[in-house]
ZANU-193445 format. One record per residue (C-alpha): residue in three letters; x, y, z. Coordinates in steps of 0.2 Angstrom, whole numbers, plus 5000, padded with zeros to 4 digits. Last residue first. Layout:
// residues N
ALAXYZ...
END
This chain:
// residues 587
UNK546855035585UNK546955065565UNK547355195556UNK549355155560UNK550255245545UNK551755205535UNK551655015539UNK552654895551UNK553154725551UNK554754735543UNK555154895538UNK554854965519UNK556155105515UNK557755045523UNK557454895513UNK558854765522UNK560454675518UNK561254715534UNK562854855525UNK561154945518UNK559954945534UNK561655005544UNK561855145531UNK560155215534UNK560055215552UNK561755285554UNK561055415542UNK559455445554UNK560755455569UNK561755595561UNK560255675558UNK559755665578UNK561055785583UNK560855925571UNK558655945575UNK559055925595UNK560356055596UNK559056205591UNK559256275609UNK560956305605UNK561356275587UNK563156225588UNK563856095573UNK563855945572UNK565355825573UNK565455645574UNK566655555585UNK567355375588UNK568055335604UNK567455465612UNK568055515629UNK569255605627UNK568155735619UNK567855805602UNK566755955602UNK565055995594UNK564255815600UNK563955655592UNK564955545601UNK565155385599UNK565955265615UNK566355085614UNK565855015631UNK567054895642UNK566354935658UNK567655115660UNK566855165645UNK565055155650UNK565555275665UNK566655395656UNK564955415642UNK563955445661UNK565055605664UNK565155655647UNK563155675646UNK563255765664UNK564755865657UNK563555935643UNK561755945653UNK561856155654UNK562256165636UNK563256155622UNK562555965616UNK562955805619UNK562055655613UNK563055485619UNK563155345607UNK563355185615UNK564255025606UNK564554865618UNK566254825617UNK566654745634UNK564954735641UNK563754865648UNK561854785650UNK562054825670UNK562454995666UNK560455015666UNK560054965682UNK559955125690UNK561555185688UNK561455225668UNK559855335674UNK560655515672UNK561155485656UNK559155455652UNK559055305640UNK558755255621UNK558955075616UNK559354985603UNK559254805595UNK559754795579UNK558154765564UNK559054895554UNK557655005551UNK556255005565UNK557754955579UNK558955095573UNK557555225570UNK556855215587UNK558455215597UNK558755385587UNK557255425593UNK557455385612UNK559255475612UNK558555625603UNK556955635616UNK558455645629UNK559355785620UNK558355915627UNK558855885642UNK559955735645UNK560655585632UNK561155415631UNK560955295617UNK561255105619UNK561654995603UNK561354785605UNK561754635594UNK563354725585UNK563554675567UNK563254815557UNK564254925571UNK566054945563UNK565154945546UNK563855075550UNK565255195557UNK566255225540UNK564855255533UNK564355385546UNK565955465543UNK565755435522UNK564355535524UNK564755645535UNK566155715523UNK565155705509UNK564055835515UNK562555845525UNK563455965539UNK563356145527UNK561356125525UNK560956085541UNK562156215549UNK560956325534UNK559356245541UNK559956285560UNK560356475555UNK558456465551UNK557856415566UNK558756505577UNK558156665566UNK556356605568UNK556556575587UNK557256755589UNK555956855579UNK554456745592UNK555356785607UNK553856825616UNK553956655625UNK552456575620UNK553156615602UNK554556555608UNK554056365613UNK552756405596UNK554456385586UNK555156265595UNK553656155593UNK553856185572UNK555456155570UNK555455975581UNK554155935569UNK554955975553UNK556455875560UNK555155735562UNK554355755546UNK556055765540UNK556555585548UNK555055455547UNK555355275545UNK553955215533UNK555055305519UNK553955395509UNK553655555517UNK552655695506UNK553055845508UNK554055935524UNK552856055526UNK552456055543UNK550756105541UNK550156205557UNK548356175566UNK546756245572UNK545056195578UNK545656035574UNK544455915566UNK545055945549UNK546955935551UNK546755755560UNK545955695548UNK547055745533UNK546655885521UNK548655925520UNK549755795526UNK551155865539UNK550055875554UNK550455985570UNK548555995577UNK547856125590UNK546256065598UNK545256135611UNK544456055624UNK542456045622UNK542555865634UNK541955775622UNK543055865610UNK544455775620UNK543955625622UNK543955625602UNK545555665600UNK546055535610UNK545355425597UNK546055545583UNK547855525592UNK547455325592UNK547055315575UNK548555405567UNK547655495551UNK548355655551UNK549955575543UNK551455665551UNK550255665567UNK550755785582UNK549055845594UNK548956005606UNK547556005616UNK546956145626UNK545856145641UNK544756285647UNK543156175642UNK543756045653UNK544955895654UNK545455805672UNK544755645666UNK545655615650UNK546855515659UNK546255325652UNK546055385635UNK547955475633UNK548755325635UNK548455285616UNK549155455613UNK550855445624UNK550755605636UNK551455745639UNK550755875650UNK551456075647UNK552356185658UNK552656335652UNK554356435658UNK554456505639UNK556156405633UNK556556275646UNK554856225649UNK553956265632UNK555456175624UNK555656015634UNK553956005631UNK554056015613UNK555255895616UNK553955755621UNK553155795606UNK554255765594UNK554655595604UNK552655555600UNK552855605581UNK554255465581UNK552755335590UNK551355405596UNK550655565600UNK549955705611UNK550555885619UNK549255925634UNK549056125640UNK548156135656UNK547056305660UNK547556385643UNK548156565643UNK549756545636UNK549356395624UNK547956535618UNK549256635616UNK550356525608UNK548956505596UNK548656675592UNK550556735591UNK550756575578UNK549156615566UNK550156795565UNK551756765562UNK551156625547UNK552356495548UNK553856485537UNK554856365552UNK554556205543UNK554956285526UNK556556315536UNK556656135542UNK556056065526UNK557756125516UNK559356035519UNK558155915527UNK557855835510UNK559255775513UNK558455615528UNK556955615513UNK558455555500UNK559155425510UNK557555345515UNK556755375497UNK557855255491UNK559355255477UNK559255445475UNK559155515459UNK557655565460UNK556755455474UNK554855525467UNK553455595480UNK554255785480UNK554455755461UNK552655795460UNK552555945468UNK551355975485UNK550056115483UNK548456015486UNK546856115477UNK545256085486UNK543656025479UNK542456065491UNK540755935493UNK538755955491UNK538155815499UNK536755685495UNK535755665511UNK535355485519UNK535455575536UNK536755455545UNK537355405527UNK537955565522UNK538155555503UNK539455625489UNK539055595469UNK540655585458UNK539955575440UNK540055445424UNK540155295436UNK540655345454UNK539755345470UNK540455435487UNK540055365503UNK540355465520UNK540155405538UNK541755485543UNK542355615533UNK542955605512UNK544355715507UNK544055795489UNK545555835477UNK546155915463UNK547955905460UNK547855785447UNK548855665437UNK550555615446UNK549555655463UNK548655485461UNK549255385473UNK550455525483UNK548755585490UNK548255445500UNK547155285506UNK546455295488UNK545155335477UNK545155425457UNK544055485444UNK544755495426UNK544655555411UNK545055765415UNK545855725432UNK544855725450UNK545755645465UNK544455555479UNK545455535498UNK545155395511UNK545755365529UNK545055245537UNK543955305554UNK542355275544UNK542255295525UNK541355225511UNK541955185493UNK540555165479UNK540955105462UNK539755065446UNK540354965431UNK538854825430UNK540054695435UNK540154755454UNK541554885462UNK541454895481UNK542955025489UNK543355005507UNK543655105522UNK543555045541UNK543655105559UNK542654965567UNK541154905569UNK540154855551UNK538054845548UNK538155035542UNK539154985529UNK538254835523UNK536454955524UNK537255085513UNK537854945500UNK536554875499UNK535455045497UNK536855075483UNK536454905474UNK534654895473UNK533754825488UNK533054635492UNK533854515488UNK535554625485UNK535554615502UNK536454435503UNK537654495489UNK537954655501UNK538354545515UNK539554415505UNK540654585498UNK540854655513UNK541154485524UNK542554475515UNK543454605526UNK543754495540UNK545054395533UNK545154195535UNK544654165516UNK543854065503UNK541954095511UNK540354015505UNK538754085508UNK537053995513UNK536154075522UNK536953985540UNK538754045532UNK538054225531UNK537554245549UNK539054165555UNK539954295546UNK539054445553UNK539554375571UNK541254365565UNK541454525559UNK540754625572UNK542554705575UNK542854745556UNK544654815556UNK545254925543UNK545554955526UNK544754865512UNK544754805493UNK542954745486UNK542454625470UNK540554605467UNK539854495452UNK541054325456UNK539154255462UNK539954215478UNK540454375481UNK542354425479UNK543854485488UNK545254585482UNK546054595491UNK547754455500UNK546854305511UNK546954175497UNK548554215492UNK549254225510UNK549954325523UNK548954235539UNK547054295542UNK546354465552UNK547654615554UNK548854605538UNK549654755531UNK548854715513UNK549354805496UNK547754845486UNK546954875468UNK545254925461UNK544854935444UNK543655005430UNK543755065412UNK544754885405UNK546254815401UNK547254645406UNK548954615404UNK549354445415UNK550554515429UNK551854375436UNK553254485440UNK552154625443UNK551354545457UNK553254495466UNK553554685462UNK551954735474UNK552954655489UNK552354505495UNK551254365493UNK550354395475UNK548454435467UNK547854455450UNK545754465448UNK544954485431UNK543454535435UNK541654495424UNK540754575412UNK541854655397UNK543454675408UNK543354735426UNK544854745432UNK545354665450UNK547054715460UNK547954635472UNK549454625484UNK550354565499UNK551454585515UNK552154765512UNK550754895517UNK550655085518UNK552455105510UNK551655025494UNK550655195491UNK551555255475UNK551655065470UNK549755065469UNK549555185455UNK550855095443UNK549854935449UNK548455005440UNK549255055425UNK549954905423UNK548354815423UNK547954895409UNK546755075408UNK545355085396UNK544655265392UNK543155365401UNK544255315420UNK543355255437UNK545055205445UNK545155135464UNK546555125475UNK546855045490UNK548455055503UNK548354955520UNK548855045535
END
């Protein structure tokens, strides 16, 4: 969740140029920030409460060959000063920036206390740089900093720098990614931190350390071997990472759709027929994931079932551990990440391998995780996502299961062209027109305590994402619900007024959707439709157009601009939600 950087660089860098590498991964953590350069022979250290800007507002210009930086998603310790990275020894000679959880940490601090060490914050993560001081007695630097990192529980990343100018960065669980420019060597959370300058990357696996002064110099610590690693090439454009001239990257990611979903669908033919063969001849498919990715995945189901007569287990990742029983050899597991980094799919991942299930994996970040430990998987994409509330990865998502739901089918031709009708419908509906619509819309409901969303079929999922994207944006409370459920127990919530958005699509579930709208109307309820076709019982209506099977994809845009336009008439950031970070890499 949190964001680190570290830079190794032949000329000096400012302060500002530091944070300039931070901001690009602010959407990983919003409650603070810190960076430390090394100048001549000691750290200048500059940390803030908030967001980065609140840093930059009081930044001291400081330059030097070696920093680290850090936005904090706080897990261990209040949001404060004291507790934001970077965190030093005692000595002031080692400074370290982390991510993660360090489950022992407590133990390991009562360890240090009784030595001796003196501690300035609640967090967990300074324990890293105490330890290593303490094994500095009696080891060079890299071996204490080997012996730290093998001494931490957890799922944890973190990059050391001391006075003498070296760096090593360590990973377990954490996600962490080393860039290569001409003068400089790079280390962060993601790609989008350093992608202005180089291309060239090298993802790090678990139980991994890489050193960095003059050199990069890989090791595995389980066998105390040095490594020999692939320097890949990432194909994403720069500008893919920058709003333009949008004035968030919420608004512009939601247009970006005009043309993710057909790079979405631009699979390779022949990758796809293999996988949904073996999909086909699987003895127990399971679709996992959590969160946005998780209501893609619930579709998918949908999909398979309606679409190719394949029934295929659902389940919620971090359930996913306590039903992993029934698993074999013959099993397949099909995974759905936009980061490839979600801790609780690779934790359920990881049942599954026991278990020598195979793995399929959706992913929209290239080199992530996720990706690596599958024994096959399709990129999305989409590009990089920004915004912490995720709307073309999802589209992208929903693109890709419905693709493999034909595939599976034998209608491989036919799901493409749906699919790409369904970008051009796309295309043609993000005009002005809705705009001002959905505009228009957010101001009668910016003040509304409660929205309701109903749906059926396919449109179901739509109804629990859009829920999703309402509450994670706009802070409003909203709630997605099954049409056919409204009479048990949840028309009880209807009073005079109350907004509900009914999903309807062409389709077998169309008049029960109306059916249940009439309901809620006839208690008092303020009806939107999103739907094809206006209907009497819409009080306010917004048109999409008629994809068939592809309805999913049109409907829930409409309710990721409603997001969007609610968090700007309340006063919030629709790009940095309260409370929650871009990725969850921690359990």
């Amino acid at each position: 969740m949190c964001g680190i950087v570290g830079i190794v660089s032949k000329n000096e860098f400012s302060s500002r140029e530091l944070l300039s590498f931070l901001k690009k991964l602010e959407y990983r953590g919003y409650d603070s920030a810190g960076l430390a350069i090394l100048t001549a022979d000691k750290f200048s250290i500059q940390k803030s409460v908030g967001k980065i800007a609140e840093l930059e507002k009081k930044l001291r210009d400081v330059s030097g060959k070696l920093g680290v930086s850090h936005t904090r998603w706080s897990t261990t310790g209040k949001v404060t000063e004291e507790n934001s990275h970077p965190h030093m020894s005692c000595d002031e000679k080692i400074a370290v920036v982390h991510n993660g959880v360090i489950e022992n940490y407590t133990e390991i601090r009562d360890e240090l206390v009784k030595k001796g060490h003196k501690f300035r914050s609640e967090t967990d993560t300074e324990v890293i740089p105490h330890l290593i001081e303490e094994n500095l007695k009696t080891m060079n630097f890299e071996t204490a900093v080997l012996r730290t990192f093998e001494k931490l529980k957890g799922r944890n990343a973190f990059i050391v720098v001391n006075t003498g100018g070296d760096m090593i960065a360590a990973k377990n669980g954490s996600p962490l990614v080393a860039g290569i420019a001409d003068d400089k060597f790079f280390i962060a959370s993601d790609i989008p931190a350093f992608i202005k300058n180089t291309r060239k990357v090298i993802f790090l696996e678990d139980g991994e350390v890489v050193k960095i002064n003059s050199k990069m110099e890989f090791i595995e610590t389980k066998y105390s071997k040095d490594l020999s690693k692939r320097i890949q090439e990432i194909t994403w454009k720069v500008e893919d990472a920058q709003k333009g001239n949008y004035p968030h990257f919420l608004i512009k990611e939601i247009m970006d759709q005009k043309q993710t979903i057909r790079a979405a669908a631009a699979q390779n033919d022949e990758e796809i027929l293999k996988i949904s063969d073996a999909i086909n001849k699987s003895f127990g498919s399971f679709i996992i994931a959590c969160g946005t990715a998780g209501h893609a995945a619930l579709e998918a189901s949908y999909f398979f079932s309606k679409i190719a007569q394949k029934h295929i287990n659902y389940m919620v990742a971090s359930e996913f551990p306590s039903q992993h029983h029934f698993l074999t050899d013959k099993s397949l597991v099909l995974a759905i990440s936009q980061s490839g980094e979600t801790a609780d799919v690779l934790e359920a991942i990881k049942y599954a391998k026991q278990k020598n299930s195979k793995i399929i994996s959706i992913v929209n970040v290239p080199g992530s995780s996720l990706m690596r430990c599958s024994d096959h998987y399709f990129l999305t994409n989409a590009g990089p996502e920004i915004a912490v509330c995720s709307t073309k990865a999802f589209t992208s998502q929903l693109s890709v299961g419905l693709l493999l739901a034909y595939a599976a089918a034998g209608k491989l031709d036919e799901g493409k062209k749906l699919l790409m009708n369904t970008s051009q419908k796309v295309g043609e509906m993000l005009d002005d027109n809705m705009t001002r619509k959905i505009q228009e819309l957010a101001k009668l409901l910016a003040h509304k305590e409660h929205i309701y969303i109903i749906g059926k079929g396919f449109n179901y999922p739509t109804a629990l994402e859009a829920a999703l994207k309402i509450k994670e944006v706009s802070y409003i409370h909203a709630e997605g619900f099954a049409s056919g459920e409204l009479k048990h127990g949840v028309i009880a919530l209807i009073d005079k007024g109350t907004p509900c958005i009914a999903i309807v699509a062409n389709d077998e579930n169309k008049n029960d959707v109306l059916t249940g709208a009439g309901e809620i109307k006839s208690r008092g309820g303020y009806i939107i439709g999103i739907a094809p076709e206006n209907n009497d019982v819409f009080d306010f209506w917004i048109p999409v157009p008629d994809v068939g099977n592809a309805s999913p994809i049109v409907n829930v845009i409409p309710t990721q601009l409603l997001t969007y336009y609610l968090a700007i008439e309340r006063g919030c950031d629709p790009d940095y939600c309260r409370n929650l970070a871009k990725s969850v890499t921690v359990l």
